[in-house]
C-alpha positions in Angstrom: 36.6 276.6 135.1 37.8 273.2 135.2 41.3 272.6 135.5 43.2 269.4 134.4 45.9 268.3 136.7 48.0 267.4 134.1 48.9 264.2 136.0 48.9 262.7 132.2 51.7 265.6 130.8 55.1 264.6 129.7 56.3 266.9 132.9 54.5 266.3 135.5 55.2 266.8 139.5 57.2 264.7 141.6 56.3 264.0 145.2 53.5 263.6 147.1 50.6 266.8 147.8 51.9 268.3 150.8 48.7 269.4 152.9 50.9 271.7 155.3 52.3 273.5 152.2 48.8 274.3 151.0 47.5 275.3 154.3 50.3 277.8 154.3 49.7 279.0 150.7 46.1 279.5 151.2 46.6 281.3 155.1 49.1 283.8 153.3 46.8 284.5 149.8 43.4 284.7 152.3 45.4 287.2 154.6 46.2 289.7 151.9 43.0 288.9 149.8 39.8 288.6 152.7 37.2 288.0 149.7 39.2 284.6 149.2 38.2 282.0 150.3 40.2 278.2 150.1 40.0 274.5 150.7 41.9 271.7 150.4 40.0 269.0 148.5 40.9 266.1 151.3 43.1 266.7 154.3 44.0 262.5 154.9 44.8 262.1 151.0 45.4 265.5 149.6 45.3 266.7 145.8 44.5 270.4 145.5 43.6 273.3 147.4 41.1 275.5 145.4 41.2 279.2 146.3 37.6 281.1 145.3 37.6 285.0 144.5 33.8 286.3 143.9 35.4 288.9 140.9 37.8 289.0 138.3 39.2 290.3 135.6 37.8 292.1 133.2 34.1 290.4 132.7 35.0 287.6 135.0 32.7 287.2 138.0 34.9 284.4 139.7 38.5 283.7 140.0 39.6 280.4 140.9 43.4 279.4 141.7 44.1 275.9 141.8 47.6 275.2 144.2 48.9 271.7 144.2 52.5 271.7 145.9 54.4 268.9 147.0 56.9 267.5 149.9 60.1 267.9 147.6 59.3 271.7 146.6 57.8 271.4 143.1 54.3 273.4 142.3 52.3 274.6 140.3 49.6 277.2 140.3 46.6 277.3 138.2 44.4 280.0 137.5 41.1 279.8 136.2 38.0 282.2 136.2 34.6 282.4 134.6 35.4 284.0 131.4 37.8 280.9 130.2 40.9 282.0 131.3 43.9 279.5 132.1 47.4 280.2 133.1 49.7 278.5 135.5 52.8 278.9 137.1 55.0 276.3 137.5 57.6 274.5 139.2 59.0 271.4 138.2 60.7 269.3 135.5 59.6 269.9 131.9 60.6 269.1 128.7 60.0 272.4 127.0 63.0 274.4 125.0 63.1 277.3 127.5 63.5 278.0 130.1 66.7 275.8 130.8 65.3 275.2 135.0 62.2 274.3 136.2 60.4 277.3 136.4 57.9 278.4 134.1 54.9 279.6 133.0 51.8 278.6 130.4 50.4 281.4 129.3 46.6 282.6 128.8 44.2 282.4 127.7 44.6 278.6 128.0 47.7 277.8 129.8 48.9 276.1 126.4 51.4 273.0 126.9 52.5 273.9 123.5 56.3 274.7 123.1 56.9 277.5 121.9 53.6 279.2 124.1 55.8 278.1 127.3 58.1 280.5 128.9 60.1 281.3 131.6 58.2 282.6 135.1 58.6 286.0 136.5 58.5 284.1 139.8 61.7 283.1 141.0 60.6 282.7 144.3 60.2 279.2 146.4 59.2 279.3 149.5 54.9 278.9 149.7 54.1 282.5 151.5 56.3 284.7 149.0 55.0 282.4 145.8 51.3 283.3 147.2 52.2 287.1 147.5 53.5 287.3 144.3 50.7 285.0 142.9 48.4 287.5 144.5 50.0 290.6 143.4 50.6 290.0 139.7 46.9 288.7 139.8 45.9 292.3 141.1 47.8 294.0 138.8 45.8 292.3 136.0 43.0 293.2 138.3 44.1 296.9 138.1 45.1 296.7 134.4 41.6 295.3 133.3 43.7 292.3 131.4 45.7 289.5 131.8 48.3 290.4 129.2 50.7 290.8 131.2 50.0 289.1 134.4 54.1 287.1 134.1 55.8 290.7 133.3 56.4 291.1 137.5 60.0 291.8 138.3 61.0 290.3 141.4 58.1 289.7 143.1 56.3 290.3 145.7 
């Protein structure tokens, strides 16, 4: 369950980790999800706040969701669990053909940086509370659904 930052892609984020923003993100997830748990990995010179859930989906016994969000707005949010699943969510500038903004998502089951595996994200939200409901809530519909196949198929959420 080890997630690259992708501080090394073509398209990465711009800004400094803003340690507010991830307190926010993880308050909201942890107050619809009580099994969660979070932490920020250094409060003076922040990176990443990890969120830990003790299940998953399908044979997964842990999800982890890896939040990094910065002062001018861009994010992205990874998800990992025990079974070797990656996706992410994402906003900020990219290089990929589609989508034309900066929104988008890499898909599972490894979050692919390839082209044509990138595509647009069902989140069109930005502000940090409604991105971690709708984080949260396409994460329990996989939950509910037994698979991940679908987890960027939300309309409009939260």
């Amino acid at each position: 369950m080890q997630f690259d930052s992708g501080e090394s892609e073509s398209h990465a984020l711009r800004g400094a980790i803003d340690v507010a923003k991830l307190d926010a993100f993880r308050d909201a997830f942890v107050s619809i999800e009580p099994m969660a748990s979070g932490t920020i990995d250094d409060r003076v010179d922040p990176r990443e706040l990890r969120l830990t859930i003790p299940y998953g989906v399908r044979d997964a016994a842990e999800t982890k969701f890896t939040v990094r969000w910065t002062a001018v707005g861009d994010y992205n949010v990874h998800y990992s669990d025990t079974s070797d699943h990656n996706l992410r969510w994402d906003i900020h500038p990219h290089k990929f053909s589609i989508p034309p903004d900066d929104r988008h998502f890499h898909s599972p089951p490894d979050a692919s940086n390839v082209d044509e595996d990138v595509e647009p994200s069902c989140i069109d939200a930005n502000r940090v509370a409604l991105v971690a409901r709708a984080v949260h809530l396409l994460w329990r519909q996989a939950l509910d659904e037994d698979t991940l196949d679908s987890i960027n198929a939300g309309t409009n959420p939260p």
